[in-house]
C-alpha positions as CSV (number, residue, x, y, z in Angstrom):
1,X,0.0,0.0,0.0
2,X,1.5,3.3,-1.1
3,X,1.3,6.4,2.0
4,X,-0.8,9.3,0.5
5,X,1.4,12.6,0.8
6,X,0.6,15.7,-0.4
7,X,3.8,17.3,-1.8
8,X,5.7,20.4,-2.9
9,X,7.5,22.1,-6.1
10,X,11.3,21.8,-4.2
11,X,10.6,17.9,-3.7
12,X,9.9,17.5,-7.3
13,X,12.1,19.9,-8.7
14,X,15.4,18.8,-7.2
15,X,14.2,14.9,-7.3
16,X,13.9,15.7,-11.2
17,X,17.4,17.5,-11.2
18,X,19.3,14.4,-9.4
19,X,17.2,12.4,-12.1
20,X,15.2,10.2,-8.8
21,X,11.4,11.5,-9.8
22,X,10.8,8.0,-9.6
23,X,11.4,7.6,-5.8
24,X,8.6,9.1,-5.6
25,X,6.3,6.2,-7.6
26,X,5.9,4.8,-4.1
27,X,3.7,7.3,-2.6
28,X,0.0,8.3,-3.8
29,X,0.4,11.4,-4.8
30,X,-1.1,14.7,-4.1
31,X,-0.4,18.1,-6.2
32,X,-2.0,21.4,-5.2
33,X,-2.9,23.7,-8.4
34,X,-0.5,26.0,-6.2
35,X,2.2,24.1,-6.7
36,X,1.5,23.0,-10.6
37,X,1.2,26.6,-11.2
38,X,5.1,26.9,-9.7
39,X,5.9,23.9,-12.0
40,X,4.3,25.8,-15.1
41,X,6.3,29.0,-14.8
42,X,9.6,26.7,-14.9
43,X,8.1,25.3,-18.1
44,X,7.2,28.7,-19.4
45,X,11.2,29.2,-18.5
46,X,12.1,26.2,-20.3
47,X,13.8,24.6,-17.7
48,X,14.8,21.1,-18.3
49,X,13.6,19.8,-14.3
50,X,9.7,21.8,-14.8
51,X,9.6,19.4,-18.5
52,X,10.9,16.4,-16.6
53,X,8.0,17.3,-13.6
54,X,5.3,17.7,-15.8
55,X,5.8,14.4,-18.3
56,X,6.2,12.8,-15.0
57,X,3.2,13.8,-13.6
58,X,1.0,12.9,-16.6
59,X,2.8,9.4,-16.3
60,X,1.4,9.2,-13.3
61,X,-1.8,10.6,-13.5
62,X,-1.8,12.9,-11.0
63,X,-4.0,15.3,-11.0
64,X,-3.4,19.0,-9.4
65,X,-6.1,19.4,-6.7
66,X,-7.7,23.4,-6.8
67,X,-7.9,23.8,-2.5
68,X,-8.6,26.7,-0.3
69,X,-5.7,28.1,1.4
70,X,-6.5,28.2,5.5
71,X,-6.5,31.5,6.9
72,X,-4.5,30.7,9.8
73,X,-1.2,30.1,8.0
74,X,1.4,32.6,8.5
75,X,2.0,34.6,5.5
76,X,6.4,34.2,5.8
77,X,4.8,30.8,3.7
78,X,5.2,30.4,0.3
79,X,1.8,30.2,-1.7
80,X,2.8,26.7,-2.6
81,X,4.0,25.8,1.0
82,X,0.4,26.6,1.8
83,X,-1.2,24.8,-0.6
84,X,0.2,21.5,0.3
85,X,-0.5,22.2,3.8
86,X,-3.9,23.3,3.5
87,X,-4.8,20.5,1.2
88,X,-3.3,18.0,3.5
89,X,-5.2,19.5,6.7
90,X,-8.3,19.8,4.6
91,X,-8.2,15.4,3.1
92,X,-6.6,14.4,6.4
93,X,-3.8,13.4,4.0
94,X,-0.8,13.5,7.2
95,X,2.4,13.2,5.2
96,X,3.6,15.7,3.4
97,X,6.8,16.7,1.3
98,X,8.5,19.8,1.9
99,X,11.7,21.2,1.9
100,X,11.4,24.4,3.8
101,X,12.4,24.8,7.8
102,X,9.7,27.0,8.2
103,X,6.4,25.4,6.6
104,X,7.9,21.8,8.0
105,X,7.1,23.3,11.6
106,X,4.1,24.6,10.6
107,X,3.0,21.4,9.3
108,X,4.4,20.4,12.3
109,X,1.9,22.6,14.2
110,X,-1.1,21.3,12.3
111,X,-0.3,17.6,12.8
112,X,1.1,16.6,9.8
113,X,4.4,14.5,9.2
114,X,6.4,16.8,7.0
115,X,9.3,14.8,5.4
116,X,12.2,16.4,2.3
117,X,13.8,15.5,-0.3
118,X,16.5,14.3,1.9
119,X,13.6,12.3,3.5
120,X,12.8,10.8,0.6
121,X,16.3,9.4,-0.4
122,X,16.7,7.4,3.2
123,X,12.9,6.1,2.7
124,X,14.0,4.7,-0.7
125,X,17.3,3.5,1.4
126,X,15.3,2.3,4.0
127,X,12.7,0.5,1.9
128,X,15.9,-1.2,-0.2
129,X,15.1,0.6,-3.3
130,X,18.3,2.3,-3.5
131,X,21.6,1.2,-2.1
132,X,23.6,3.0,0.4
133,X,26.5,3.7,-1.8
134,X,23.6,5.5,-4.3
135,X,22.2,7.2,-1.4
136,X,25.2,8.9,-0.4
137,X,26.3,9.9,-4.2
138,X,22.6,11.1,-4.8
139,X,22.8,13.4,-1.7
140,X,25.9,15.1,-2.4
141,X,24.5,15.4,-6.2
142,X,21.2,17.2,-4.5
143,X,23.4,20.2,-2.8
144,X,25.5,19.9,-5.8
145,X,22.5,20.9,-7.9
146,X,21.4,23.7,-5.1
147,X,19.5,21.7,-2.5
148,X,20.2,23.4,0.6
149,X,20.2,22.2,4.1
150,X,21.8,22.8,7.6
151,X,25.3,21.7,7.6
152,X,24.5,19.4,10.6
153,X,21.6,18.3,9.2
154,X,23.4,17.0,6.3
155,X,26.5,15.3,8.7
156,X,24.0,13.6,10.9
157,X,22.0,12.0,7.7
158,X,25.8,10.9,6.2
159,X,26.5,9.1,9.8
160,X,23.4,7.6,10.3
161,X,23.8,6.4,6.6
162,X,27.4,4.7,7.3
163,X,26.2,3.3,10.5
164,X,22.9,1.9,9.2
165,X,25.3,-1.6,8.4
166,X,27.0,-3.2,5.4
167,X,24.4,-4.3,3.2
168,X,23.3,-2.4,0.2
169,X,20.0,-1.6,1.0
170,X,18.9,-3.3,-2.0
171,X,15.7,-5.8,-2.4
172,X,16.7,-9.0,-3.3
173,X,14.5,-9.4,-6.9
């Protein structure tokens, strides 16, 4: 059974510039029309991730939902951060990917599991999808691509990685 989350452009944009959209096949997916609209204006740019995004998202059929923003969210949010909190709150859809310190507390705050693209890459580890050798190159590629994160943060993900044991993470198929 796939978890429903609800996610943001920064998930999907720097997913599609490490070339992993697919990590996210194992999640039922959940697009505001906020954050299509952010994916749109990349296109509009011709930016090779926003094309990537988009064909993606057809291939998966996932349809941008049109939600009401809550009128309780602070407005330091992004109009995409508050989409994909709102619509979350609003479907009692409790995962939700996002990238940003600031809308993961408020997600926080509303009772929702907010998870990043970081996140992502160690449930893919985790579930044996990826191996830990891939793990580690595809997070340096993400802040080699402009993903950024606390420097700690970062450290603490690359020990638990090594110490997380010798196998490769992968399934056996």
């Amino acid at each position: 059974m796939q978890d429903a989350v609800v996610c943001n452009a920064s998930p999907l944009i720097f997913l599609a510039k490490i070339g992993k959209l697919e990590l996210l096949d194992f999640y039922s997916l959940h697009i505001p029309t906020h954050v299509e609209i952010e994916i749109l204006a990349g296109l509009k740019s011709n930016k090779e991730d926003a094309k990537q995004i988009m064909e993606y998202l057809r291939r998966r059929k996932a349809t941008p939902v049109k939600i009401h923003i809550l009128k309780d969210l602070p407005d330091s949010l992004g109009a995409g951060e508050k989409a994909v909190i709102s619509l979350a709150v609003q479907q009692r859809i409790y995962h939700v990917l996002i990238d940003e310190s600031k809308a993961r507390t408020v997600a926080r705050f509303k009772g929702l599991k907010p998870k990043g693209t970081l996140g992502v890459l160690w449930g893919a580890y985790k579930k044996g999808k990826i191996g830990k050798d891939e793990t580690e190159s595809l997070s340096f590629r993400l802040l080699e691509s402009g993903y950024r994160i606390k420097e700690e943060i970062f450290i603490e993900f690359l020990r638990r990685l090594k110490e997380s044991g010798n196998h490769d993470g992968l399934q056996q198929r």
